[in-house]
TORLOZA-716936 format. One record per residue (C-alpha): residue in three letters; x, y, z. Coordinates in steps of 0.05 Angstrom, whole numbers, plus 32768, in hexadecimal, padded with zeros to 4 digits. Layout:
<gulos>
ALAXYZ ...
</gulos>
This chain:
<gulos>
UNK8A6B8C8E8975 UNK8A488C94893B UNK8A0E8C698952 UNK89C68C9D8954 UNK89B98CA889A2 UNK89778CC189C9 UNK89568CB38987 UNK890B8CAB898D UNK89058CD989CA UNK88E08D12899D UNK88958D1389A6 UNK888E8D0E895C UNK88BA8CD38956 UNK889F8CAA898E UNK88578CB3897A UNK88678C9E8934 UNK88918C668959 UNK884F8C538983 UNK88298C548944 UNK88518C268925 UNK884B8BF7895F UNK88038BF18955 UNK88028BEC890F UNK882F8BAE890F UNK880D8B8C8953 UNK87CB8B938929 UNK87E88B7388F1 UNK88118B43890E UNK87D38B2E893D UNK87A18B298908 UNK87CB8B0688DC UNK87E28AE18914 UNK879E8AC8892A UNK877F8ABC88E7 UNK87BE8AA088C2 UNK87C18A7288FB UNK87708A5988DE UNK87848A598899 UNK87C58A2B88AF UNK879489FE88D5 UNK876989F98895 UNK87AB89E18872 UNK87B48A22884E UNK87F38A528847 UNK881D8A5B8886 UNK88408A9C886F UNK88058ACC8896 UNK88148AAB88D1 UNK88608AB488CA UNK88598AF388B4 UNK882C8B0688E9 UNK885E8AE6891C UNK88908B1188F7 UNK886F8B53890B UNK88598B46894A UNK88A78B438960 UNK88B78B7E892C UNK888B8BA18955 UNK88AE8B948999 UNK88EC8BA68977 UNK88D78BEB896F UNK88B58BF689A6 UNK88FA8BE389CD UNK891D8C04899A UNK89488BBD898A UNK897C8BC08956 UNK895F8B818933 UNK89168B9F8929 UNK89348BC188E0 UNK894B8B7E88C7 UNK89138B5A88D9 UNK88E48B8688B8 UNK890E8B898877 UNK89138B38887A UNK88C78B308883 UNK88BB8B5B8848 UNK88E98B3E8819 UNK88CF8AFA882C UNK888C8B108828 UNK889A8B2287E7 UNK88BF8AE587CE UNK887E8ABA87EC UNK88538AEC87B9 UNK887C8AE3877B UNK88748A9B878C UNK882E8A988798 UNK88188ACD8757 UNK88578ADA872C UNK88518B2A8716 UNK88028B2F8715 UNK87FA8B788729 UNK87B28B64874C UNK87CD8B228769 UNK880A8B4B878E UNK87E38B8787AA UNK87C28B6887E7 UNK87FF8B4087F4 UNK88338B7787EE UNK88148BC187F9 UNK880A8BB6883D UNK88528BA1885A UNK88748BCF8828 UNK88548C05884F UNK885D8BE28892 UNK88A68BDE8878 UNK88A78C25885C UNK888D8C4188A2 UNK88CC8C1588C6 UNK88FA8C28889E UNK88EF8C6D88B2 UNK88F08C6188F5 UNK89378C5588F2 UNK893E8C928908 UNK89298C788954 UNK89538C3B8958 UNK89A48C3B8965 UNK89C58C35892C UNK89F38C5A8901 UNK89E58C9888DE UNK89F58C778897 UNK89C18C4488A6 UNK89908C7688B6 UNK899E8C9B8874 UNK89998C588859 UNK89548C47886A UNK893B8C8F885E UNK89508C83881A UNK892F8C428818 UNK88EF8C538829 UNK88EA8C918801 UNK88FC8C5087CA UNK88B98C3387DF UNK88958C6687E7 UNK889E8C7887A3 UNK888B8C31878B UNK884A8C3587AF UNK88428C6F8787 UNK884E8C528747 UNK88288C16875A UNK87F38C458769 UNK87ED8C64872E UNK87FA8C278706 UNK87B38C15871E UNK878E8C4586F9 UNK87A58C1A86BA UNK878E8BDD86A4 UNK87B68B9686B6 UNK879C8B5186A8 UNK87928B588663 UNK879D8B198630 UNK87B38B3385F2 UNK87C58AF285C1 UNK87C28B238581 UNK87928B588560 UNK874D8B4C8540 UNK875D8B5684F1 UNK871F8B9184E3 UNK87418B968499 UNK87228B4B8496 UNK86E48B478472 UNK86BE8B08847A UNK86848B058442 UNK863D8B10845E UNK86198ACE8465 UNK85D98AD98487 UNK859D8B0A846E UNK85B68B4B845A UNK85AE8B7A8494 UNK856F8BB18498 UNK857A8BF484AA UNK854F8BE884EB UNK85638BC78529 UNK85238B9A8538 UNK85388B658565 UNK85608B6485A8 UNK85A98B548580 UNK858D8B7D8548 UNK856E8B478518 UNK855B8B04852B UNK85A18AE48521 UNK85B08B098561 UNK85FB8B30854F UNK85ED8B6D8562 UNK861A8B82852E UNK86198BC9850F UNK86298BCB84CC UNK863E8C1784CB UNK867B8C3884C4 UNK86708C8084DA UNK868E8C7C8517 UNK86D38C698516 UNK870B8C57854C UNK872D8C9C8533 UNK86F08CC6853E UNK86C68CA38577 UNK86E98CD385AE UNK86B98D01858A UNK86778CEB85A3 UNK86498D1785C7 UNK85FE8D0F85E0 UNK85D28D2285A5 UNK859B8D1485D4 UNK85728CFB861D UNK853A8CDB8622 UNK851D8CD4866E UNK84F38C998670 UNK84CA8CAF86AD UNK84D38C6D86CD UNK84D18C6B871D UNK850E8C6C873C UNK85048C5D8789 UNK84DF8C2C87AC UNK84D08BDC87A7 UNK84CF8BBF876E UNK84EC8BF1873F UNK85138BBC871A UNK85548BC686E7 UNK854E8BE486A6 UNK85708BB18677 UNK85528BD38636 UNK856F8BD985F0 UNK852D8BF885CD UNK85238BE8857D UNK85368C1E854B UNK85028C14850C UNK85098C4884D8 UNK85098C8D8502 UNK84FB8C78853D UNK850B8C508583 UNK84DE8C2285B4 UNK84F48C1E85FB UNK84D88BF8862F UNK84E18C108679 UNK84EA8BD386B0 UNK849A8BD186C2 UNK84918BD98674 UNK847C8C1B8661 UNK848D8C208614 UNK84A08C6185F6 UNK84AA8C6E85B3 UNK84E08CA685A4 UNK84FB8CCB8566 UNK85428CAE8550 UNK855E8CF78542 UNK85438D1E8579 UNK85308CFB85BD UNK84E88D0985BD UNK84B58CE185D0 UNK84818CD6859A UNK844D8C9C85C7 UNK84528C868606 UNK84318C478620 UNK84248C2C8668 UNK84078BE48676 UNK84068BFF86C2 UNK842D8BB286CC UNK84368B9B8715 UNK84648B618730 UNK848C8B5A8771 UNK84C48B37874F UNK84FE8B3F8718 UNK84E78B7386F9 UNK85058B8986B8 UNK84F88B9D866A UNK852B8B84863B UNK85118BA685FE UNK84CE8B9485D4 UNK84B98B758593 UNK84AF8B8A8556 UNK847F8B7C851A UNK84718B9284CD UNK84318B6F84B3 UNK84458B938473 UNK84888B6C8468 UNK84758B24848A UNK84858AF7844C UNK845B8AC78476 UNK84228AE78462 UNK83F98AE98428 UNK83D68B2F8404 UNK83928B198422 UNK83B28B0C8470 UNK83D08B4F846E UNK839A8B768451 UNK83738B5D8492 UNK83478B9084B6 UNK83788B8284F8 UNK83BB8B9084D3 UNK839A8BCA84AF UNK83848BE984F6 UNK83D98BCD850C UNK83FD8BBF84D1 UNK84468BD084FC UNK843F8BB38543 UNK84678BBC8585 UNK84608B7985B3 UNK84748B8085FC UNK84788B488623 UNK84688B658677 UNK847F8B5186BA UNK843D8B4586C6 UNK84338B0D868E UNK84118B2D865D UNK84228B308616 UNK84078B7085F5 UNK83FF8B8C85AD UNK84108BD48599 UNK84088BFE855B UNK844F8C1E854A UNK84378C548538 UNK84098C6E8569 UNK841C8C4685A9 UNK83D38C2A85AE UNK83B98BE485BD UNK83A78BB7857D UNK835E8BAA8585 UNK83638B648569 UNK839A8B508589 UNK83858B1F85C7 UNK83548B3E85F7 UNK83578B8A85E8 UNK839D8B8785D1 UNK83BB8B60860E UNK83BE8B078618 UNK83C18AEF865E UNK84068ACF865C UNK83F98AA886A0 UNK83BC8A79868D UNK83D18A348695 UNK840A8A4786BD UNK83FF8A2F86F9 UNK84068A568735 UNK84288A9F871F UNK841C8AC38767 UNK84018AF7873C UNK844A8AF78714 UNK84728AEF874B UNK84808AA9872D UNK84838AAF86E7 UNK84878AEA86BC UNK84AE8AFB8679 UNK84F48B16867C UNK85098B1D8637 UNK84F18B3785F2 UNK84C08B0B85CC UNK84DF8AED858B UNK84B28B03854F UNK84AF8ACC8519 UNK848E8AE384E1 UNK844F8AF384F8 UNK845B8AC3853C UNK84758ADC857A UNK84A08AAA85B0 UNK84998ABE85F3 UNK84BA8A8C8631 UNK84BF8AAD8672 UNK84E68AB286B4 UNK84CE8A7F86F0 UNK84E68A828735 UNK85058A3E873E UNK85078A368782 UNK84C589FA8790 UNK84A989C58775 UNK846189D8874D UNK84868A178734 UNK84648A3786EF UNK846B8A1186B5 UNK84AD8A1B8687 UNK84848A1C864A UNK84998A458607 UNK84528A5C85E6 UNK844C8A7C859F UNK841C8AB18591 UNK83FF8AD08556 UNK84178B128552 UNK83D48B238528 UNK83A28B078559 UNK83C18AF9859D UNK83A78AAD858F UNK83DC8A7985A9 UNK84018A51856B UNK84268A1F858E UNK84418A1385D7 UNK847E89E185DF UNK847289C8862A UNK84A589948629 UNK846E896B865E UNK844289678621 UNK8464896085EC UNK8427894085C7 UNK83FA898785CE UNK843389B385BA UNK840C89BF8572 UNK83C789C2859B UNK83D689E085D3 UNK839389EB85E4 UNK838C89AB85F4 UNK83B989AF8630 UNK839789DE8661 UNK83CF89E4868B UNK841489DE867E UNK844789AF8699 UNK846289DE86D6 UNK84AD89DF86F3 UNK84BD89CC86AA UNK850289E8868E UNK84F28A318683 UNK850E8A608645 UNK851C8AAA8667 UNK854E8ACA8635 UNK853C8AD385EB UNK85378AA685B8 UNK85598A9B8576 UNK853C8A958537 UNK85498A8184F9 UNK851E8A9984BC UNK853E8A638483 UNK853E8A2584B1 UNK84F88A3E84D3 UNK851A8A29850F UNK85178A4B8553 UNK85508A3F858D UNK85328A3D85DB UNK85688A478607 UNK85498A22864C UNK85558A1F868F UNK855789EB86BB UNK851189CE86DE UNK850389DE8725 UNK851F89E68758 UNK856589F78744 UNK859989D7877D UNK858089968784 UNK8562896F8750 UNK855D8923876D UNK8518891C8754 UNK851C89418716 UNK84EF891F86DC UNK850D89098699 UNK84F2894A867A UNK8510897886A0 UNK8554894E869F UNK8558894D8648 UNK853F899A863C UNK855E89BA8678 UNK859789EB8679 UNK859089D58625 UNK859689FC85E4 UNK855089D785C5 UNK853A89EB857B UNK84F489ED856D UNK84D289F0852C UNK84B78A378529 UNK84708A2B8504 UNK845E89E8852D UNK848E89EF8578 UNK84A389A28566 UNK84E889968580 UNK852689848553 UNK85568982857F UNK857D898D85B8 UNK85B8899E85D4 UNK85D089948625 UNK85F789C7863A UNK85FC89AE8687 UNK85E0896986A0 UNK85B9896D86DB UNK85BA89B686E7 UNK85BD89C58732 UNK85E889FF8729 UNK85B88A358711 UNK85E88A3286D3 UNK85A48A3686A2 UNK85AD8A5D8657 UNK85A98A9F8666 UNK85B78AC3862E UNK859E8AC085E0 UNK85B78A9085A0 UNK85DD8AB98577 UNK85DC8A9E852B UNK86198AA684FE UNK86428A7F84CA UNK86828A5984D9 UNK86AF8A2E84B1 UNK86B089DD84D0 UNK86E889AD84CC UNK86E0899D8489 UNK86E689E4847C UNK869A89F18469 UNK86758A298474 UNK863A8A1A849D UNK85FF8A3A84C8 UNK86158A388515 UNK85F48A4B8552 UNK86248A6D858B UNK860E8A6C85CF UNK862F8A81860D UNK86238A6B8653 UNK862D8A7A86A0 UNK86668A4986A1 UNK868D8A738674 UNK868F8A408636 UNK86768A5385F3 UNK86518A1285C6 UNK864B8A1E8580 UNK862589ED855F UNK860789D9851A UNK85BC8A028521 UNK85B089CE84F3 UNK85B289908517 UNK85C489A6855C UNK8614897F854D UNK864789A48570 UNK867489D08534 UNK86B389D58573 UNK86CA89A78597 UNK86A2898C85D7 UNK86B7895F8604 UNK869589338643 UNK86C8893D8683 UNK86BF891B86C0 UNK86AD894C86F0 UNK869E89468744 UNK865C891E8750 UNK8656890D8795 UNK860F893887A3 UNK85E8894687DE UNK85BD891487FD UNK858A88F287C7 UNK85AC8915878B UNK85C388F28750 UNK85FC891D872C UNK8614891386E5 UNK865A88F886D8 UNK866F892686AB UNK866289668684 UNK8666897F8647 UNK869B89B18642 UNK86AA89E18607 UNK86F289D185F9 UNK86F289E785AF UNK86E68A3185C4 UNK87098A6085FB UNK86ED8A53863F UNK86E78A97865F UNK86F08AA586A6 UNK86F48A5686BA UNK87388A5486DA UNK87348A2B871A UNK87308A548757 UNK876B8A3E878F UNK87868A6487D3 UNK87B08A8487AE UNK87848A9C877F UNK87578ABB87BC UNK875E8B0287B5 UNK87558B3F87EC UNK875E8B9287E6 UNK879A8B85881A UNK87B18B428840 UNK87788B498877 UNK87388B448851 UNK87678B128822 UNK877C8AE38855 UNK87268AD7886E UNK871A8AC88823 UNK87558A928826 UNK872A8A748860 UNK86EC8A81883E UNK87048A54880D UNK87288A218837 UNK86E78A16885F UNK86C18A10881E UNK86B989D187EE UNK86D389DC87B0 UNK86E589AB877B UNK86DD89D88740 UNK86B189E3870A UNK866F89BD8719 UNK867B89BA8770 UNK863B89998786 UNK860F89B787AD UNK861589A987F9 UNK860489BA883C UNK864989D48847 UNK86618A088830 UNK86738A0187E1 UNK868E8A3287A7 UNK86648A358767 UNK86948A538739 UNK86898A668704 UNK86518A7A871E UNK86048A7F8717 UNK86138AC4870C UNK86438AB386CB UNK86718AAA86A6 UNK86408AD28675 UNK85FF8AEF8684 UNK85C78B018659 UNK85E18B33863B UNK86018B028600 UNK86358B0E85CB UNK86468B3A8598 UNK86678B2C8548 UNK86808B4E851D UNK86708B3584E0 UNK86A98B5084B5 UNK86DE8B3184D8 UNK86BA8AF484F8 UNK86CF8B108545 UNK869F8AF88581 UNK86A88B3085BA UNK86818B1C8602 UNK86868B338647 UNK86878B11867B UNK86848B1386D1 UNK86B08AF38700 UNK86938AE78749 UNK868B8AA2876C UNK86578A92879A UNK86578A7187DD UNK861D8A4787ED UNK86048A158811 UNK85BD89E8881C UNK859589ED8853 UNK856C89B78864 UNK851C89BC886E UNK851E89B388C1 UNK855889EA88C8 UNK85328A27889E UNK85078A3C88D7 UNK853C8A6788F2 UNK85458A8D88B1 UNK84F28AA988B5 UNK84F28AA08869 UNK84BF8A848842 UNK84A78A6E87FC UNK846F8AA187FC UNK84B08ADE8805 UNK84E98AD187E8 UNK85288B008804 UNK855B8B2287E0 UNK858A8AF387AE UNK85C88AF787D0 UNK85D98AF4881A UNK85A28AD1882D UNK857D8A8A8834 UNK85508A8A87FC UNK85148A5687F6 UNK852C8A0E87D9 UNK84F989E487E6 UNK852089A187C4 UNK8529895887E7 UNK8538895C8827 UNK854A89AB881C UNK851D89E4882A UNK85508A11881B UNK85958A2D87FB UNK85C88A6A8819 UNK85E78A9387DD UNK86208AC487F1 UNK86578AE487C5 UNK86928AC587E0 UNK86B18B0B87EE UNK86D68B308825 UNK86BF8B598856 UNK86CC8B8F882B UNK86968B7887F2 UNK86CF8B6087C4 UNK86CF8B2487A0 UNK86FE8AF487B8 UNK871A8AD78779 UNK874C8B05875A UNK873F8B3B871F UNK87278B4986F1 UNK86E08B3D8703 UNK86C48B4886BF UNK86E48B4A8676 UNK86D28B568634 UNK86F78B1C8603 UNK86FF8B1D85B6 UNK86FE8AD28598 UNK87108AC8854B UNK86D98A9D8540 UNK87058A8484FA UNK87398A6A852A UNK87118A678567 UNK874D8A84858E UNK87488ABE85C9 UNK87628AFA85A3 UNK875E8B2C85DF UNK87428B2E8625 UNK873A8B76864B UNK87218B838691 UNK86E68BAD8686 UNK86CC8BE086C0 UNK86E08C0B86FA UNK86E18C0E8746 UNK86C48C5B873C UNK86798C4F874C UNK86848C128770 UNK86BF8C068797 UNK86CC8BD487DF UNK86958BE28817 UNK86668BF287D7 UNK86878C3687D6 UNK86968C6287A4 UNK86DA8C718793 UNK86DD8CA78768 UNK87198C868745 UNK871B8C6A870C UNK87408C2B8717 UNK87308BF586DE UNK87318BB88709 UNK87008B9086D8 UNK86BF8B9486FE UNK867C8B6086F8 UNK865A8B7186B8 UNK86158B6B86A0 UNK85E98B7D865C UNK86108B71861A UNK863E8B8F85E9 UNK86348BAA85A5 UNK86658BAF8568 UNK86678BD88528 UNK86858BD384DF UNK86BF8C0284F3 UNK86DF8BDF8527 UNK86C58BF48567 UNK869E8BCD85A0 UNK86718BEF85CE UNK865F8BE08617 UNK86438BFC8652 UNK862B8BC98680 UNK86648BD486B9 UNK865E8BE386F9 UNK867C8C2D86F1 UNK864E8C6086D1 UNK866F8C5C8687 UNK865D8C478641 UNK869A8C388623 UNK86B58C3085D5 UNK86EB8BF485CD UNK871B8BED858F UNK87008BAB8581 UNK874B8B9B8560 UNK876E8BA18599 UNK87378BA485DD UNK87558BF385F3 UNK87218C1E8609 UNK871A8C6085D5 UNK86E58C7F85F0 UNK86B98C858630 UNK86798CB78643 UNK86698CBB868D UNK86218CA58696 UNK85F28CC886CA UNK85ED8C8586EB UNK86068C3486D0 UNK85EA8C0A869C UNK85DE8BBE868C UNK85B98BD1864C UNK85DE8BBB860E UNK85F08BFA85E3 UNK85BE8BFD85A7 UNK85E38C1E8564 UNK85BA8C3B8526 UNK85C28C6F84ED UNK858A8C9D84E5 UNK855C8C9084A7 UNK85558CE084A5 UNK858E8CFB84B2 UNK85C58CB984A5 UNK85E18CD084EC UNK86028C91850E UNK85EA8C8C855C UNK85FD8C6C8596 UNK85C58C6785C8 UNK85C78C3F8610 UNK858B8C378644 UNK85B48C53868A UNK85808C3686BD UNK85BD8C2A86EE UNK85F28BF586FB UNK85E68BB28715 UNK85E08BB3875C UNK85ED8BFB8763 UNK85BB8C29878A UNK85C08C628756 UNK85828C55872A UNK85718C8986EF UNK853A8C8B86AB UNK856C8CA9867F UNK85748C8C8634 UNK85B48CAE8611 UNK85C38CB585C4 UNK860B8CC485B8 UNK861A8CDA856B UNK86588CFB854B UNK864D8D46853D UNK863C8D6884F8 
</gulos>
């Protein structure tokens, strides 16, 4: 009697009822369909139960059966026993597995109403799915807070670690500050107490163009000398601009034209007036009189150009009118479109290293030679063409350079006491198959090589990857610092990070790893005519950062749909982890060309001996295509189509070409699971992972490439690099939300953000005025990686009076 009768007969109840039906038909059917694939594919079986599950759930109530209630509340619980199973309690891991049928089960369980049962039981399930509904709520708001996180400790900033390198300037003159390459602050002004206190102080609009092709991505950190700042704009105009008010005191405009990769990561810097490597006579020279303080710019159309600091005008003596042609005895550029500088030239004394960026994708590609010019005159020093070794000190002799040699695109290192210089190279031409690859390009490629800095002879090198075939070349700069050996001895390392997310630190001395690194036997069954190494060296003396083998499991999705086509994605893919040849089937490169660690490089804090780096997280899906099947793509050598989601030119072997997707869902999400980028702390005096934080938002750039508008710290991709300061706070804005951020850098929690007028990928440049003693914080927003929403805008943050 008490049973609920002529339930369901509302119009309210049985369209809510009907709803339901379809809900749970489309679910069960497309779960149904494709877990049936991925079960065929020898993956998980539960999205084929489950979708067998709902399929009869939803007969149940559209029949209005008794058993439809229990069934629904067994499928969820199993469902979520199968999750716990699969990820434990990782907030990210559960979402796409349980959201979805705890609202499927929420929505049942009010339906009760319809079915004929008792009235307790009806009360019962009200109750319950009010239950739920609440912990969807809470689980909804527990995703505007950070999860993921590695915290092994706290970064000691009452540590003091006695300065060991040249005492710092009060300039910033290189890309990491000073040639060692920290980009370490030494000022104390801004604290983690006070840094919620920032304001702008100042704009500067750059004037750059903003629409249309080639408009390129500002990656700039301009130099701070005495009062005042040099930016470079992505087709290299240089402005000068006062330090304490934002104005623009020169401007300068090579008028530079390229059609590819265009981008200005800062400029050089010179003072004839303190190069020790000078005598009274050399600076007292009618050339250095007319440009005793230089700015050198290297352009995206290979040219390497003298300015005078102060006025913004060409050096007369410098090269031809100021300007050397960087491309003679290149080879082929394509007017640039094949070689052209990327990066800042290092300035040596009164010597300036320039490499450049190469396409990589034929044989006869632009040579990979490293040339050193005279800052004074333009002439050429040295050029180490690793083809030639015997004309590196008379380069003259050589004409033309060696082409599709390994190519150096990031900066340089330098070091002033040893005189040496550190190339961080590429790999030779073409990069995914390399069966033909001379002995040159297999010793220097993908290599940390130091070079004498007066002659370009080499002393030695280091192998970071043999046979490179990944894309996995150097791509960011050697940062110098002290560390304490085995033995307990203090000596001078070199620290370089990598896309494969390991960190080498070696003796800059000799080139002998200072950590541990060991040879691992890795997968080496190539495609047809390549010859793989064995092993590779792996960095097992550091952390390893973002290197955690990708499985099903580990295949992520914003809810069980798009979640379940990256499970087949990856079960229809090769992967045998780290170092997956290349093939004409489908294959995951993770980590991937992409990083691990970018360009962008490191920051230390010098006080407490504490390496920060961010890094991305996105594997690749790729495959060869061989030379007879590339008709049917209409691309060509001659135009080369957008990096990812296309068949780019390979011309290798029997290969004429290679297919580069993100392996993502439908939605644009990565399929592995967050974070997607981090920032890490490492104690470099126990070489331990103090703290790991995902670092960036869904807000600007969310699934479908939308914006959110919520600010939901998933850990997104990150580019550019981080900067740290004497007080104990690390500063970053290269996310993919519009932010530059402040870090404690004891503890990784975000103190501070400033919502930019558009992203960054600019590393945050940090200075104290020489006039006023203000402490800035200034960071180039050009626009995020990959976003749409470009802007000129340079922004100095200070505390105020």
């Amino acid at each position: 009697m008490d049973e609920q009768k002529n339930r369901g007969g509302g119009v309210f109840f049985t369209l809510y009822r009907l709803l339901f039906v379809l809900l749970s038909v489309g679910t069960g059917l497309f779960l149904t369909i494709w877990g049936g694939k991925l079960l065929s594919l020898g993956g998980s079986a539960w999205y084929l139960i489950a979708g067998l599950a709902y399929l009869v759930i939803a007969v149940g109530y559209l029949l209005r059966r008794k058993f439809a209630l229990p069934l629904s509340i067994i499928t969820f619980v199993l469902t979520l026993i199968w999750a716990l199973y699969e990820v434990q309690f990782s907030y990210w891991g559960l979402i796409p597995r349980l959201v979805v049928p705890a609202l499927l089960l929420m929505l049942a369980l009010w339906l009760t109403t319809t079915l004929p049962v008792k009235r307790t039981l009806v009360r019962n399930a009200n109750r319950s799915a009010t239950v739920i509904l609440v912990a969807l709520l809470a689980t909804l708001v527990s995703a505007f807070f950070p999860h993921g996180g590695i915290h092994n400790g706290v970064v000691d900033t009452h540590a003091s670690k006695e300065p060991t390198l040249v005492p710092k300037s009060d300039n910033w003159e290189f890309f990491g500050r000073d040639a060692s390459g920290t980009r370490y602050a030494p000022y104390t002004d801004i604290t983690p107490e006070n840094v919620k206190d920032l304001k702008v102080a100042w704009t500067y609009h750059t004037g750059r163009r903003l629409t249309g092709p080639g408009i390129g991505v500002d990656e700039n950190t301009p130099l701070q000398i005495g009062d005042t700042l040099y930016s470079c704009t992505p087709l290299n105009v240089v402005t000068a601009i006062d330090a304490d008010t934002g104005k623009a005191r020169w401007r300068f405009d090579p008028h530079a034209q390229t059609a590819e990769h265009v981008t200005c990561r800062g400029v050089g810097y010179y003072d004839a007036q303190k190069d020790d490597s000078l005598n009274a006579q050399e600076k007292a020279s009618p050339a250095l009189q007319q440009c005793p303080q230089r700015i050198i710019i290297s352009t995206v159309d290979a040219r390497l150009i003298a300015l005078n600091a102060k006025t913004g005008e060409l050096c007369d003596g410098f090269g031809d009118n100021g300007s050397v042609d960087l491309k003679q005895g290149m080879g082929d550029t394509e007017n640039s479109k094949r070689y052209h500088p990327t990066s800042i030239p290092m300035i040596m004394g009164h010597i300036a290293v320039i490499g450049g960026w190469v396409r990589d994708i034929v044989h006869g590609e632009p040579s990979g030679v490293v040339r050193a010019y005279d800052v004074r005159t333009g002439d050429i020093v040295w050029a180490w063409d690793v083809g030639q070794p015997e004309n590196i000190t008379d380069p003259e002799k050589a004409r033309a350079y060696t082409l599709e040699t390994p190519n150096v695109w990031t900066v340089p290192g330098f070091d002033k006491e040893l005189n040496l210089v550190y190339l961080p190279t590429g790999n030779g031409p073409p990069d995914y198959w390399g069966g033909d690859r001379n002995q040159a390009k297999e010793k220097y490629g993908s290599s940390v090589v130091a070079v004498d800095a007066s002659t370009g002879e080499t002393k030695w090198v280091f192998q970071t990857v043999h046979h490179d075939i990944w894309d996995y070349d150097l791509p960011s700069q050697p940062v110098l610092f002290h560390m304490k050996n085995e033995k307990g001895e203090e000596i001078p390392v070199l620290i370089q990070t990598t896309k494969t997310g390991q960190i080498y630190v070696l003796d800059r001395r000799t080139g002998k790893p200072v950590t541990k690194v060991e040879e691992i036997p890795v997968p080496h069954q190539g495609a047809e005519g390549e010859r793989l190494s064995t092993t590779q060296p792996f960095s097992t003396g550091m952390p390893q950062l973002g290197v955690d083998p990708l499985t099903e499991k580990s295949m992520w999705g914003v809810t069980p749909f798009d979640q379940l086509i990256c499970r087949i994605d990856f079960k229809e893919s090769t992967y045998l982890g780290m170092y997956t040849p290349p093939s004409e089937k489908p294959y995951i490169e993770w980590p991937s060309l992409l990083g691990g660690m970018n360009w962008g490089g490191i920051t230390i804090d010098e006080r407490t001996g504490t390496l920060f780096v961010n890094d991305m997280r996105m594997p690749l899906r790729m495959s060869l295509v061989r030379q007879q099947d590339m008709a049917k793509y209409h691309v060509s050598t001659d135009e080369v189509p957008g990096f990812m989601g296309t068949v780019r030119p390979q011309v290798a072997g029997p290969y004429g070409g290679v297919r580069i997707d993100i392996l993502q869902s439908a939605l644009g999400v990565p399929c592995n699971t967050p974070p997607f980028g981090t920032m890490s702390a490492i104690d470099l005096n126990t070489r331990q992972l103090v703290w790991q934080v995902p670092l960036g938002s869904v807000e600007d750039t969310g699934p479908l490439g939308m914006k959110t508008h919520m600010h939901i710290p998933l850990g997104m991709p990150t580019l550019g690099g981080p900067t740290s300061t004497a007080s104990g706070l690390v500063f970053f804005a290269g996310t993919q939300d519009n932010y530059l951020r402040a870090l404690d850098s004891a503890t990784g929690k975000e103190l501070w953000r400033a919502r930019l007028p558009v992203g960054a990928v600019a590393a945050p440049l940090i200075y104290k005025s020489p006039k006023t003693g203000k402490e800035y914080v200034v960071i180039s927003a050009g626009g995020a990686s990959h976003s749409p929403d470009v802007g000129d805008d340079i922004i100095a943050y200070a505390l105020e009076d």
